[in-house]
C-alpha positions as CSV (number, residue, x, y, z in Angstrom):
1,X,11.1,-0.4,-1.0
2,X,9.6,-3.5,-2.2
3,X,12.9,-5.6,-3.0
4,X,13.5,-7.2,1.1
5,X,11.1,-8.5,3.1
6,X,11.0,-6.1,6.4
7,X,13.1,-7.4,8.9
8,X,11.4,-5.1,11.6
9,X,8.2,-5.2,10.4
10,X,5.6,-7.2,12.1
11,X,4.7,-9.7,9.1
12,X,1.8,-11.6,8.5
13,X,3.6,-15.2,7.6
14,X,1.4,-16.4,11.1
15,X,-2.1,-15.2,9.5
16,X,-4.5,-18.1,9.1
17,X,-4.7,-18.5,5.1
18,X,-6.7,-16.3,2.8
19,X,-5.2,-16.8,-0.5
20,X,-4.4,-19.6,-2.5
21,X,-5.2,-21.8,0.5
22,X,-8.6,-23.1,1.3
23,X,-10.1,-23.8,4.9
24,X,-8.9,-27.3,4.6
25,X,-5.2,-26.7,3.9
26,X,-6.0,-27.7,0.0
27,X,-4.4,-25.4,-2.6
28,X,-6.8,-23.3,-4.0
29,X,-5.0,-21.2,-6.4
30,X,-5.4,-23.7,-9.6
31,X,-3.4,-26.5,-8.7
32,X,-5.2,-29.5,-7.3
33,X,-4.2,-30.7,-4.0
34,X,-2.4,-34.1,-5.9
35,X,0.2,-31.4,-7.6
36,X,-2.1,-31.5,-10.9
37,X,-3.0,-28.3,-12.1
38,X,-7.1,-28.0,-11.9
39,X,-9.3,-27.2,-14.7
40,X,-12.4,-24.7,-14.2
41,X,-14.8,-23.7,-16.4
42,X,-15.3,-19.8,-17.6
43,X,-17.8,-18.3,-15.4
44,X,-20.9,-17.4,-17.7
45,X,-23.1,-16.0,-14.6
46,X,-22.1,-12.4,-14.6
47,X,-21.7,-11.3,-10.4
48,X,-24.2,-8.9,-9.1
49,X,-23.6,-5.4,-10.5
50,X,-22.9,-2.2,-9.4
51,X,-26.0,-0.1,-8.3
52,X,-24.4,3.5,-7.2
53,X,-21.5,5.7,-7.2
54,X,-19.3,6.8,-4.2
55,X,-18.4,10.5,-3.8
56,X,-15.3,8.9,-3.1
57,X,-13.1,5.5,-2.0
58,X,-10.6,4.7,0.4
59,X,-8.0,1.8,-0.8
60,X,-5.7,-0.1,1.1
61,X,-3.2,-2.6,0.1
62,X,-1.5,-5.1,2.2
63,X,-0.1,-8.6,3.2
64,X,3.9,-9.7,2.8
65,X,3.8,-10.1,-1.0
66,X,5.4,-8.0,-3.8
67,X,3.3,-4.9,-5.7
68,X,1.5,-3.1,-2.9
69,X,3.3,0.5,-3.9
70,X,3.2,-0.8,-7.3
71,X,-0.5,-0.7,-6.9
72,X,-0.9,2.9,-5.1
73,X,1.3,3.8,-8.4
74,X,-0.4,3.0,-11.2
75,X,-3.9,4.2,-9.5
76,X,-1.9,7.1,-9.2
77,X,-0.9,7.6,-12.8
78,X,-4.5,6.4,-13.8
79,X,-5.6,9.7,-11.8
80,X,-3.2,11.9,-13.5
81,X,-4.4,10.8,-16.5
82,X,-8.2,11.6,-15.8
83,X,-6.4,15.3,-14.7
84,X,-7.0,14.8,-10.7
85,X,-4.6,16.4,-8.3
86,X,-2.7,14.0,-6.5
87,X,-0.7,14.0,-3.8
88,X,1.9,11.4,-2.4
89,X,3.4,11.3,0.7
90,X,5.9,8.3,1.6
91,X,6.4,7.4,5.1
92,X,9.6,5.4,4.8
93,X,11.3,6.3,1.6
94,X,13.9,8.9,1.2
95,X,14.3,11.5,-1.7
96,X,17.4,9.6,-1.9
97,X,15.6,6.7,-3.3
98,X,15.4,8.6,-6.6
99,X,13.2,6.1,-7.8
100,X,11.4,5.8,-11.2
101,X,8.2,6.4,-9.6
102,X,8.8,9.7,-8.2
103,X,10.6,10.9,-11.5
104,X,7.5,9.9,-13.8
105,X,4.6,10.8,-11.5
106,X,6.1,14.3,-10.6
107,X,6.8,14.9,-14.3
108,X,2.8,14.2,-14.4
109,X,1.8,16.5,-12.3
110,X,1.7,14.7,-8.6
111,X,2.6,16.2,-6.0
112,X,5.8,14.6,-4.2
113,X,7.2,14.2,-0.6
114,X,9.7,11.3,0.1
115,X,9.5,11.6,4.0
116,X,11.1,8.8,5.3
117,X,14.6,8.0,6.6
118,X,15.0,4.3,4.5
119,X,15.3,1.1,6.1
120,X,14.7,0.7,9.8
121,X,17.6,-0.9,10.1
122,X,20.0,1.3,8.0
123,X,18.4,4.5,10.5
124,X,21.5,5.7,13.1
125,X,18.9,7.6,15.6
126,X,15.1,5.5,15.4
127,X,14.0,9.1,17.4
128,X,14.8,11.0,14.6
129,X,13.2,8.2,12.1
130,X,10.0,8.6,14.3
131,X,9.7,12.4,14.2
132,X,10.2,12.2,10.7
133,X,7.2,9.6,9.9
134,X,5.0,12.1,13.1
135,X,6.2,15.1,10.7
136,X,5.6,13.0,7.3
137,X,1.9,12.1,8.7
138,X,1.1,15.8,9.6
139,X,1.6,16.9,6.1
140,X,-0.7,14.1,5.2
141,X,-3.3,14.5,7.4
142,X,-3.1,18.8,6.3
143,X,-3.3,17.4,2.2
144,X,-6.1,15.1,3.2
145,X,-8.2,17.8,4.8
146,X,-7.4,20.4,2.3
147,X,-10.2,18.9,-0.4
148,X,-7.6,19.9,-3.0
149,X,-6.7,16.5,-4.1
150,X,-8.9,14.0,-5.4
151,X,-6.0,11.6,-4.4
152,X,-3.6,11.2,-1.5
153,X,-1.3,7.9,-1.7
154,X,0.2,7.3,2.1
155,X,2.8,5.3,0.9
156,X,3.6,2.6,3.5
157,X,2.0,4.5,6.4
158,X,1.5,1.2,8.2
159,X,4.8,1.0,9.5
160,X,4.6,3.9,11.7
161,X,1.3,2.9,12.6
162,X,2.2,-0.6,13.8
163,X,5.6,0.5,15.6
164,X,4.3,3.4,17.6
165,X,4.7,6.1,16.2
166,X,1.6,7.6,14.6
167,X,-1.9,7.0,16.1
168,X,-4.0,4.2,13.9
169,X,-7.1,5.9,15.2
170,X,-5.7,9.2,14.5
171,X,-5.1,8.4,11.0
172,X,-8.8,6.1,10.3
173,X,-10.5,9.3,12.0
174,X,-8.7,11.8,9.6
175,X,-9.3,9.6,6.5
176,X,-13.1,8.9,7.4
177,X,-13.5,12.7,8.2
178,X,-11.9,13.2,4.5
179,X,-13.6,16.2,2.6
180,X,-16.4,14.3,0.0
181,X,-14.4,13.9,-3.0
182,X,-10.9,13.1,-1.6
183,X,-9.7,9.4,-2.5
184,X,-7.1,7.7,-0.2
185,X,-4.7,5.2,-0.8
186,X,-3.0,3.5,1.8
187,X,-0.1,1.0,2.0
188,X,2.1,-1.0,4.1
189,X,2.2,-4.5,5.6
190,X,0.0,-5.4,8.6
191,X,-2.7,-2.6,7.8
192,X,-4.4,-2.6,11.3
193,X,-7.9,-2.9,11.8
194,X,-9.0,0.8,11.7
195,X,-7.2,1.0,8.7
196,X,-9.0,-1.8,7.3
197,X,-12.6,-1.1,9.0
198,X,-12.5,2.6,7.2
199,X,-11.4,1.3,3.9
200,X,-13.7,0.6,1.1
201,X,-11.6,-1.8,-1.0
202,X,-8.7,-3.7,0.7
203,X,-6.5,-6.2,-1.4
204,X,-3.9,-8.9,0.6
205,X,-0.8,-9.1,-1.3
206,X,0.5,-12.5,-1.0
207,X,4.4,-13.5,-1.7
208,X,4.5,-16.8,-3.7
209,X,8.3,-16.1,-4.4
210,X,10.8,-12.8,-4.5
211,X,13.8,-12.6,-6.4
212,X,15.4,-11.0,-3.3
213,X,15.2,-14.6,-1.4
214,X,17.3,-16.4,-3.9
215,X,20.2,-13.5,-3.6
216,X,18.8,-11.3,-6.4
217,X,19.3,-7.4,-5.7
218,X,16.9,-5.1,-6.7
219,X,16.3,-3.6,-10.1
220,X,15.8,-0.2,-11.8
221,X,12.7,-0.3,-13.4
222,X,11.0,-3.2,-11.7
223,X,11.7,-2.5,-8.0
224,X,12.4,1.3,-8.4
């Protein structure tokens, strides 16, 4: 689902800049505002560190730019690895998507449920799109408050959040209520900000470029 930009998605081309651009409409991003890359040195101060453990977290990942799934993915099969139950429930991919993802992780162990009904534009009846995200975030919301997993991935729930169709607030309540040692990843364009307010880490994915702009289709094993 990452190969188009969403045509009926709100998008966040408008948002005042956070990455790669500074206040001043300089580049920020290693290349100096005269087209000359910059030069920095290595940082030998080491940030503040760490002082406590969380029983658990609460990731989302946003913004227009490629990888956001990609993300949920790999933290996914970085889980499995460690032996944690997870769970994934997509909100607008079909089983039909059959996509490398779902084969790999379900071999793993994860749990699997391809809820969706595809693009918004592909959809013949947007009713029957809708029940199937309200049906897809029920499931969701049960997994979360089970305490079974120690990770649910809501695969692009911001969609159905930002056209209607599931509550935000319904959702931010259910994951802040979460049992102590569930861990939630969320993704999606747009996350709204009770998505954001109730997450612990929240990284903006910003497009530079996409293949899918200069007429490139999507590929196995990169896109899906």
């Amino acid at each position: 689902m990452t190969r188009t930009t969403r045509a009926s998605a709100p998008t966040s081309e408008t948002r005042q800049p956070s990455n790669g651009q500074a206040s001043n409409g300089q580049a920020s991003n290693g290349q100096a505002s005269n087209g000359q890359a910059s030069t920095e040195e290595p940082p030998t101060t080491a940030p503040p560190r760490a002082t406590h453990r969380a029983p658990s977290l609460v990731l989302v990942a946003t913004g227009d730019g490629k990888g956001k799934t990609t993300a949920a993915m790999g933290t996914a099969l970085r889980a499995l690895a460690r032996g944690w139950p997870v769970c994934v429930v997509q909100f607008i991919k079909s089983g039909k998507w059959a996509s490398g993802e779902a084969k790999i992780l379900s071999n793993l162990g994860a749990e699997w449920h391809a809820m969706g009904d595809g693009f918004t534009w592909d959809s013949e009846d947007l009713e029957r799109s809708a029940d199937m995200a309200r049906a897809a975030w029920a499931l969701a919301k049960e997994k979360i408050a089970s305490g079974h997993y120690r990770l649910v991935v809501l695969d692009e729930v911001t969609y159905p959040i930002n056209w209607g169709w599931i509550s935000s607030d319904e959702v931010a309540g259910s994951i802040a209520g979460r049992p102590e040692g569930v861990n939630v990843f969320c993704t999606g364009r747009d996350a709204p900000p009770a998505l954001v307010e109730v997450a612990d880490t929240v990284s903006d994915v910003r497009k530079v470029k996409h293949a899918y702009e200069a007429g490139i289709m999507a590929e196995k094993g990169i896109d899906f």
